[in-house]
C-alpha positions as CSV (number, residue, x, y, z in Angstrom):
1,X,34.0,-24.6,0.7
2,X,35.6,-24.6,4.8
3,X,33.0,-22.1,6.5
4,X,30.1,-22.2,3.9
5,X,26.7,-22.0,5.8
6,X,24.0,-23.2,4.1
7,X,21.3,-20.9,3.8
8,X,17.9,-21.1,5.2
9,X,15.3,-19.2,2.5
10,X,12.2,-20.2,4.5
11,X,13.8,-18.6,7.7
12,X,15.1,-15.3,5.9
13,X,11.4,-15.4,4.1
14,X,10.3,-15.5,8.0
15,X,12.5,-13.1,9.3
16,X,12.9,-10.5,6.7
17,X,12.6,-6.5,8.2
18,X,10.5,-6.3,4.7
19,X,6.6,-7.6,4.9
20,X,6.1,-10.3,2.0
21,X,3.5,-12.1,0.4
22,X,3.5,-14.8,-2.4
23,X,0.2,-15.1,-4.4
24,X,-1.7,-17.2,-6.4
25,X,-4.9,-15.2,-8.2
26,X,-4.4,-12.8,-5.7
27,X,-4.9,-14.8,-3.3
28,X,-2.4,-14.8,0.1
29,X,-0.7,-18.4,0.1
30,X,1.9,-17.2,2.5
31,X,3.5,-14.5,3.9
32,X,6.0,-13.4,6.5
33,X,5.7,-11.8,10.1
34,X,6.3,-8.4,9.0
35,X,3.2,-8.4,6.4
36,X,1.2,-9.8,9.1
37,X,2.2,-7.1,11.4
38,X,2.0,-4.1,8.4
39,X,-1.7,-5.3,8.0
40,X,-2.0,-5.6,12.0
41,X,-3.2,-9.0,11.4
42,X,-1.6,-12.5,11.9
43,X,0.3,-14.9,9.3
44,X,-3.1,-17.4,10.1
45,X,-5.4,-15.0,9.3
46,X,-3.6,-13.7,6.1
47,X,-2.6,-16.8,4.1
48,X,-6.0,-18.1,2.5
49,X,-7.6,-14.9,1.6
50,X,-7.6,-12.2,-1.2
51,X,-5.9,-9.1,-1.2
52,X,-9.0,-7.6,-1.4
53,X,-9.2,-7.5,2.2
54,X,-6.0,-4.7,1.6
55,X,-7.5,-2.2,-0.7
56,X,-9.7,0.5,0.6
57,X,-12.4,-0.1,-2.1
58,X,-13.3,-3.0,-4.1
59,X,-12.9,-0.6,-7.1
60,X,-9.6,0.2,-6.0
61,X,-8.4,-3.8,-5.9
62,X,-9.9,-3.9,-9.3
63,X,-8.4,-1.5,-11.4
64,X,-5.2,-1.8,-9.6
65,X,-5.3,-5.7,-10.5
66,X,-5.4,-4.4,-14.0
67,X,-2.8,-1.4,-14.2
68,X,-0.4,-4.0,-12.3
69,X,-1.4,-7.4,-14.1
70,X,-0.5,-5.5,-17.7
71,X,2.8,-3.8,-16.2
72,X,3.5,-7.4,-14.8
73,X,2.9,-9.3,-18.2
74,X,5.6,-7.0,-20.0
75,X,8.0,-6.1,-17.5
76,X,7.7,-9.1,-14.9
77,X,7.9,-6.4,-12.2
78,X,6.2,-3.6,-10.6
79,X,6.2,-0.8,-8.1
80,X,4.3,1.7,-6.3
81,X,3.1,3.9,-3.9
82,X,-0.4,3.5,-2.4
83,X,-2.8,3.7,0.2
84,X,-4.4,0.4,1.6
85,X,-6.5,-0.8,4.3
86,X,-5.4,-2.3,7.6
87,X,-7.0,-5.2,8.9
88,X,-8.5,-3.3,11.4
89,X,-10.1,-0.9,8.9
90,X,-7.5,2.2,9.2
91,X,-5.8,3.2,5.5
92,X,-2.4,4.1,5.5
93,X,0.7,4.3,2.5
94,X,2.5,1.7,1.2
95,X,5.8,0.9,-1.1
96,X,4.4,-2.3,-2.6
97,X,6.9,-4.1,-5.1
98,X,5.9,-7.3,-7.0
99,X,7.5,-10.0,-9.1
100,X,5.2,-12.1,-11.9
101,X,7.0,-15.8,-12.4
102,X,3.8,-15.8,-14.9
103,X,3.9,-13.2,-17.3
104,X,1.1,-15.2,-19.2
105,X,-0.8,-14.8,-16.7
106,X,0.3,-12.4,-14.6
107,X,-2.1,-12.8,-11.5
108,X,-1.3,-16.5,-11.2
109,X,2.0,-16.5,-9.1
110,X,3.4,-13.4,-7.4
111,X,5.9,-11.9,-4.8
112,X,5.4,-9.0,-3.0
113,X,7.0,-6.7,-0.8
114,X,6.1,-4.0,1.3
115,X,7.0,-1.3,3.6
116,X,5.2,1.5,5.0
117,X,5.9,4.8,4.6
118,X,3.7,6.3,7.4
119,X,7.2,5.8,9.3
120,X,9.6,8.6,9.8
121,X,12.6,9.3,7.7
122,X,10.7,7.1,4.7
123,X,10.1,8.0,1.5
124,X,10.2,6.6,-1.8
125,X,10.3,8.5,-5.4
126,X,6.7,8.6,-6.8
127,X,3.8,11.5,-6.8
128,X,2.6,10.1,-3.3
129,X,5.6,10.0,-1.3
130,X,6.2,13.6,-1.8
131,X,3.7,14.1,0.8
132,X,4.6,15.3,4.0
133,X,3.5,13.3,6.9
134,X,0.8,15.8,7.4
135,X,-0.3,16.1,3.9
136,X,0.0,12.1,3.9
137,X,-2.4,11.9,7.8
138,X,-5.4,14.1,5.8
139,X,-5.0,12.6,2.4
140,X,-5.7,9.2,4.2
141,X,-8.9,10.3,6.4
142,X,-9.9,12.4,3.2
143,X,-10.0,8.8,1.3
144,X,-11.9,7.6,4.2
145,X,-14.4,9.8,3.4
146,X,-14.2,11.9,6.6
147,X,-15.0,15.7,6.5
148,X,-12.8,18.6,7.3
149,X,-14.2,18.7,10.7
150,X,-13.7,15.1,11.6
151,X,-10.0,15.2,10.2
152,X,-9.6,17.9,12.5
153,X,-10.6,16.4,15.7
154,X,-9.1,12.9,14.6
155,X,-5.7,14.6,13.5
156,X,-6.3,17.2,16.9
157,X,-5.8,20.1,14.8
158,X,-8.3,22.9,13.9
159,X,-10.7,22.7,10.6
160,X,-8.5,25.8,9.6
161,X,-5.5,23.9,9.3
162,X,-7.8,21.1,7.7
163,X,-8.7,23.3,4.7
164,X,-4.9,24.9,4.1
165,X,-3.2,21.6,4.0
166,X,-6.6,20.6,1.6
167,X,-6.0,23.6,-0.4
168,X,-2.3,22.9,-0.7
169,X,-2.9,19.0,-2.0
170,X,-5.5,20.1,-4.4
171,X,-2.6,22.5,-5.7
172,X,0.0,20.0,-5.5
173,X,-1.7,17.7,-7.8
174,X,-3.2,19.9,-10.0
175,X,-7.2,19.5,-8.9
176,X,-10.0,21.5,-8.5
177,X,-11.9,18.8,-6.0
178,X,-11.0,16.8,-3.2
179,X,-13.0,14.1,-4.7
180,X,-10.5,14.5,-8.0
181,X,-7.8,14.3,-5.6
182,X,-8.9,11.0,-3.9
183,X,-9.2,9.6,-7.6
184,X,-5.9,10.6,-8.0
185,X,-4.4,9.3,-4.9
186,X,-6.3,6.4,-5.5
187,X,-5.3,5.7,-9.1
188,X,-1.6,6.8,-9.8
């Protein structure tokens, strides 16, 4: 057809607005510009190692690989909302999608996407994207294992405000502990 461009897939892979990974065993073979910059790390550094390196506990990467490889195998696709771990250490929420060409073997070739939602005027549909930003900045440091008084002087609010927007998660979701509701957070 007369005006017919071809497309390029490895630039729009490059280029998307969208961070992207493919994997093999959970393992980074490539991904684009935007994951790099999600993760605050570069393509070079990311393609080569686990996803691991993305969770904010090696439990965490575990039983997510499982919940996700099972959902994979029978639906070939996947999506949620979670917290994971910058390469510079920090947590913070992601939408993460992913796409099994295995279903066999669900681990063994994947596609992912994500997009942060620690960005204004983003939100997606599950239990942890009803968070406010606020609720979302003290759930994170909570997960990092910070105190009330250390979310307070890293957020620059007082310990008061700490312990209502604490009180108002533990209602939200329904649990009596903040360690239940870092499980949860965790987890769902």
């Amino acid at each position: 057809m007369e005006g017919t461009m071809e497309v390029d897939y490895q630039q729009a892979f490059e280029n998307s607005p969208v961070g992207q990974a493919i994997g093999r065993d959970r393992v980074i073979i490539a991904c684009n510009r935007m994951f790099a910059t999600i993760f605050r790390s570069t393509i070079a550094e990311m393609v080569g190692q686990t996803f691991v390196q993305l969770y904010p506990t090696q439990t965490d990467y575990e039983k997510t690989g499982r919940r996700v490889g099972s959902r994979l195998s029978e639906t070939l696709s996947y999506s949620d909302d979670r917290v994971m771990r910058r390469m510079n250490g920090d947590l913070f929420w992601v939408k993460v999608s992913g796409f099994t060409y295995t279903p066999q073997d669900a681990h063994a070739h994947t596609l992912w996407a994500f997009s942060e939602l620690s960005k204004p005027g983003v939100e997606g549909q599950s239990l942890r994207s009803s968070l406010t930003g606020r609720e979302r900045d003290i759930a994170t440091l909570l997960i990092e294992g910070k105190t009330g008084k250390e979310v307070a002087k890293a957020l620059g609010i007082s310990p008061r405000t700490v312990d209502i927007y604490r009180t108002r998660l533990l209602r939200k979701y329904n649990v009596a502990h903040t360690s239940e509701l870092i499980t949860l957070l965790l987890t769902v």
